[in-house]
C-alpha positions as CSV (number, residue, x, y, z in Angstrom):
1,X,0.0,0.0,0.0
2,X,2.8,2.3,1.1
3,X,4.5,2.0,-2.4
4,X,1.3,2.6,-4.3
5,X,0.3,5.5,-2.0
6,X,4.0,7.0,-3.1
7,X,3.6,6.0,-6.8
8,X,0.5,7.9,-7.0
9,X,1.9,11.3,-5.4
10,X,4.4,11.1,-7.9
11,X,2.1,10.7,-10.7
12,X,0.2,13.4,-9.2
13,X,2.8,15.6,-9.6
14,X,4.2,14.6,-12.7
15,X,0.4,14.8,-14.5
16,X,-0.6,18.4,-12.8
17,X,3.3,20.1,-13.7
18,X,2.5,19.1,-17.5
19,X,-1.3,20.2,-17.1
20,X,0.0,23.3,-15.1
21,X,2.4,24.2,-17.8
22,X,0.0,23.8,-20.6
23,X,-2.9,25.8,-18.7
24,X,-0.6,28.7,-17.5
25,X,0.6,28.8,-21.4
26,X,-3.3,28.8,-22.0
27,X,-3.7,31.7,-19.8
28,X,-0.4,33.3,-20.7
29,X,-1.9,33.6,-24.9
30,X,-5.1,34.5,-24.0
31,X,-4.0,37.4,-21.8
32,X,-1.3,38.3,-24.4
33,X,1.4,39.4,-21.7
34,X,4.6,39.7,-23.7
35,X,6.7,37.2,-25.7
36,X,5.6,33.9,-25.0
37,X,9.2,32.5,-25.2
38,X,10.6,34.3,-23.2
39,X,7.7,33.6,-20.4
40,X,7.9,29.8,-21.3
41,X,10.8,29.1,-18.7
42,X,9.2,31.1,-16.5
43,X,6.2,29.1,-16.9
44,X,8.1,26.0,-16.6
45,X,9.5,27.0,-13.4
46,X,6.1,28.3,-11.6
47,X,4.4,25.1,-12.0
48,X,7.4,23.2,-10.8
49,X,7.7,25.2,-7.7
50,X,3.9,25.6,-7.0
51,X,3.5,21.9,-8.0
52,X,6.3,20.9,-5.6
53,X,4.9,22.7,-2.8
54,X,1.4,21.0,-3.3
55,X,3.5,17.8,-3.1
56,X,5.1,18.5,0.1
57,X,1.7,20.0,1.3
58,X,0.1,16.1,0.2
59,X,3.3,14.2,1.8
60,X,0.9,13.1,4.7
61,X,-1.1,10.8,2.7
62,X,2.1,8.5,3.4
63,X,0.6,8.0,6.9
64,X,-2.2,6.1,5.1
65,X,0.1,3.1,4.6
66,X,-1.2,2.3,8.6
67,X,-3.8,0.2,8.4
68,X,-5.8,1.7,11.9
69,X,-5.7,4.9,9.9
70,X,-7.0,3.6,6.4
71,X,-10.1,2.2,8.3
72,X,-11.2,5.3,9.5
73,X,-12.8,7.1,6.4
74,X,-12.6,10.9,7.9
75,X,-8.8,10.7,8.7
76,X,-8.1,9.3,5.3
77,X,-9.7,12.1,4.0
78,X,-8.0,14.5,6.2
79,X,-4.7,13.0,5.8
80,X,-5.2,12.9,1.6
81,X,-6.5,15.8,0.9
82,X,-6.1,18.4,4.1
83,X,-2.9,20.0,2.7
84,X,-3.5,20.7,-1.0
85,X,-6.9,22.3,0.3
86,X,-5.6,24.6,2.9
87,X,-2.8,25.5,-0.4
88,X,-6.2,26.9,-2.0
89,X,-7.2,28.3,1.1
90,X,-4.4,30.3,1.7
91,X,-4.4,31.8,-1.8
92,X,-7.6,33.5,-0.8
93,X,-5.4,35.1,2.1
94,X,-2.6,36.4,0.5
95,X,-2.1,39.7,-0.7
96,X,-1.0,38.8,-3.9
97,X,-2.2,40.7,-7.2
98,X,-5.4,38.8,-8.3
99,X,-3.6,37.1,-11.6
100,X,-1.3,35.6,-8.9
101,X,-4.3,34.6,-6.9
102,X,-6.0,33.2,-9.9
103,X,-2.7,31.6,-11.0
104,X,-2.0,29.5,-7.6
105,X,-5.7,28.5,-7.4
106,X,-5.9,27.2,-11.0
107,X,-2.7,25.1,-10.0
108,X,-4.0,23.8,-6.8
109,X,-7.2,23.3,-8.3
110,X,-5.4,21.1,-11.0
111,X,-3.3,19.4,-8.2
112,X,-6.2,18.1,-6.5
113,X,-8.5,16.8,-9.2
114,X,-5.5,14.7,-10.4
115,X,-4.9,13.6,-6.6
116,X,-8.3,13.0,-6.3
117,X,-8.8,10.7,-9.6
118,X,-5.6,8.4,-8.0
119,X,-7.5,8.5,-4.9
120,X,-10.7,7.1,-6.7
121,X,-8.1,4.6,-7.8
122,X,-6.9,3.7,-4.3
123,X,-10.2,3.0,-3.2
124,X,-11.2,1.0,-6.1
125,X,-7.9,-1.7,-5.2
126,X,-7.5,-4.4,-7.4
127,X,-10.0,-6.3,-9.2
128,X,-10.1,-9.5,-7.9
129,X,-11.4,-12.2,-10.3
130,X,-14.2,-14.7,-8.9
């Protein structure tokens, strides 16, 4: 369980930087700010480091290897899914300018439909043939 629960936060992140980069490019040509190759490292870099952060923030879903924690449907929740939401949370918070806050929020949002789809995942477990 503990290696699945470590495979799946890595494809997590893997899956959201490629979908953050793509949707930040998205936002970056329908905004028209500048040259787009010169923002396109830039862009590369932001969803690393936001994406990297989210990852960190998710790290505690590692504690769902226990099994006296997997039974108990709240704190898996918690556990999964209490950091990448409080990420979104704080955005609200910040005093950033509000393409910033619409930029981190679009990232986490991205970060936890992806986390959640593997989560789906983990539930389902493996098909076991009658």
């Amino acid at each position: 369980m503990g290696k699945t629960i470590l495979i799946n936060l890595f494809k997590t992140f893997v899956f959201s930087v490629i979908i953050s980069i793509a949707a930040i490019s998205i936002l970056h040509a329908i905004k028209k700010i500048g040259n787009f190759s010169d923002a396109l490292p830039l862009i590369c870099m932001g969803a690393l480091n936001l994406n990297g952060i989210l990852l960190l923030m998710a790290a505690p879903a590692i504690f769902l290897t226990y099994p006296s924690i997997w039974g108990k449907p709240v704190m898996r929740l918690f556990l999964y899914f209490a950091g990448p939401l409080a990420f979104i949370l704080t955005d609200f918070t910040l005093p950033l300018s509000s393409a910033d806050t619409i930029l981190y929020i679009m990232v986490g949002v991205i970060f936890i439909v992806i986390h959640a789809i593997f989560y789906y995942k983990l539930l389902q477990g493996p098909k076991q043939i009658r």
